[in-house]
C-alpha positions, -999 to +999 in steps of 0.1 A: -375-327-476-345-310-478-317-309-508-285-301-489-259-310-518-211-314-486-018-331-451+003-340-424-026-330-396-052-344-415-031-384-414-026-383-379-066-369-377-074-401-400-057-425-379-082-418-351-118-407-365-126-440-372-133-454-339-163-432-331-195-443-326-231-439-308-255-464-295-290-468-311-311-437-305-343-442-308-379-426-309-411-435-302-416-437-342-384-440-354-344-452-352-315-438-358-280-454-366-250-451-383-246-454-419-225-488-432-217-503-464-243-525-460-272-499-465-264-487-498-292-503-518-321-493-497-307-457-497-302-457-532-338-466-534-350-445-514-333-417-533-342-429-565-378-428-554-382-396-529-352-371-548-347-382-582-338-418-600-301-414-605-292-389-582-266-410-565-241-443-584-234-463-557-199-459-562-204-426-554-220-434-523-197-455-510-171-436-513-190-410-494-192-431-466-159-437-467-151-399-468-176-402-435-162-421-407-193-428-389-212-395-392-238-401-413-269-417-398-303-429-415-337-434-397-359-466-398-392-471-386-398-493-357-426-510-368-420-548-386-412-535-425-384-510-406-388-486-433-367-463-442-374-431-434-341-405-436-312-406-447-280-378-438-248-379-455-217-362-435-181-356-443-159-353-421-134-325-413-101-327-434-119-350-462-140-325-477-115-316-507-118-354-518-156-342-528-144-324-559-172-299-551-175-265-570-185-231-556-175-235-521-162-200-506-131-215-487-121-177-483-157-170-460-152-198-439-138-192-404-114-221-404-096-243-430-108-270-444-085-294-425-113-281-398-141-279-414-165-310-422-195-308-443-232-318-447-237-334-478-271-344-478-301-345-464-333-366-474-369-374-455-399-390-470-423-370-476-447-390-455-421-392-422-420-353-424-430-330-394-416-360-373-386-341-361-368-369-380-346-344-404-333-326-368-329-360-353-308-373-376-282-338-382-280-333-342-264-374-342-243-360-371-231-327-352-227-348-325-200-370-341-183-349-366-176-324-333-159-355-318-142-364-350-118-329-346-146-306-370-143-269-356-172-259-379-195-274-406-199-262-437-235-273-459-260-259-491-290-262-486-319-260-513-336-225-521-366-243-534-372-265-511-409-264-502-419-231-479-382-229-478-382-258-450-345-265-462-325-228-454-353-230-421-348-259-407-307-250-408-312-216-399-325-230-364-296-255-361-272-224-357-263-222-396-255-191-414-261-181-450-224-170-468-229-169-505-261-183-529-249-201-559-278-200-590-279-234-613-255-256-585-270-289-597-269-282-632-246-305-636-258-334-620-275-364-647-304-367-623-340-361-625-350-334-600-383-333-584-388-298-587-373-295-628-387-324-638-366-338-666-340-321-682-316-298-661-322-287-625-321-255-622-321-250-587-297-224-559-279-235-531-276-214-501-240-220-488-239-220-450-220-226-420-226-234-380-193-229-361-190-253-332-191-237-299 
């Protein structure tokens, strides 16, 4: 399960990113499709249940899919219940600003962030990993936010994460590690799996893949 917690040019880029879109891909096990308004309860519980009760409002989540245009994707199961089974959260280039996000190391990145989108999240159940769901689901995402005018994509991924599946997993996706920031959820009124109640304490790795 991984924990990735992310002005002229950028109106006429608005005016066409939100047209993009991908047919159902699916899996022997699994589907994958974009992200709508619709969803945000059954992510919300999903969340609440596999990362921590709280960790998204739904306010917050809609706007995130607003900040999105169609490049973030969740995975069902394709038996009858269609389960949930992932969930990625994308932002797309020129929107990333609108995050209010602290400790992001605008002076490392290779482009601005006009160009650059960014990986907010990423979340698998714990009993759909090893599936290749988690890859499934940020290859659909690259896929999009490189049509959507992103030169590069900018994440954090989760130090802790278990056998460090989280900088791994991105490290094989063509990511780089640029800076680690100690205590980056500290601030967030959520109850992390790993800190149990009370703050998290947790480090991001800040990374980037530059779209060849």
């Amino acid at each position: 399960m991984a924990k990735n917690r992310v002005a002229g040019q950028k109106i006429n880029f608005m005016h066409r990113v939100s047209h993009v879109s991908l047919e159902l891909m699916t899996d022997s096990n699994y589907t994958l499709r974009q992200i709508n308004h619709s969803d945000i309860s059954d992510i919300l519980n999903f969340t609440d249940h596999w990362i921590g009760r709280g960790y998204f409002s739904r306010s917050e989540l809609s706007h995130l899919l607003d900040l999105s245009h169609g490049s973030s994707f969740i995975a069902s199961s394709n038996d009858a219940a269609q389960n949930l089974l992932g969930v990625r959260i994308s932002i797309a280039a020129g929107e990333i600003e609108k995050l209010n996000l602290k400790n992001l190391s605008f002076s490392a990145w290779p482009f601005s962030s006009d160009e650059m989108a960014y990986f907010k999240s990423l979340f698998v159940a714990q009993s759909a990993q090893g599936q290749g769901i988690g890859k499934s689901l940020s290859s659909a995402s690259l896929k999009v936010l490189k049509e959507l005018g992103a030169k590069a994509v900018a994440c954090h991924s989760w130090l802790e994460s278990p056998e460090d599946s989280s900088r791994k997993y991105l490290k094989k996706m063509g990511f780089k590690e640029i800076c680690r920031h100690e205590k980056y959820w500290y601030d967030v009124d959520y109850e992390c799996t790993r800190c149990g109640k009370g703050k998290c304490l947790c480090t991001a790795i800040e990374m980037v893949k530059v779209f060849r």
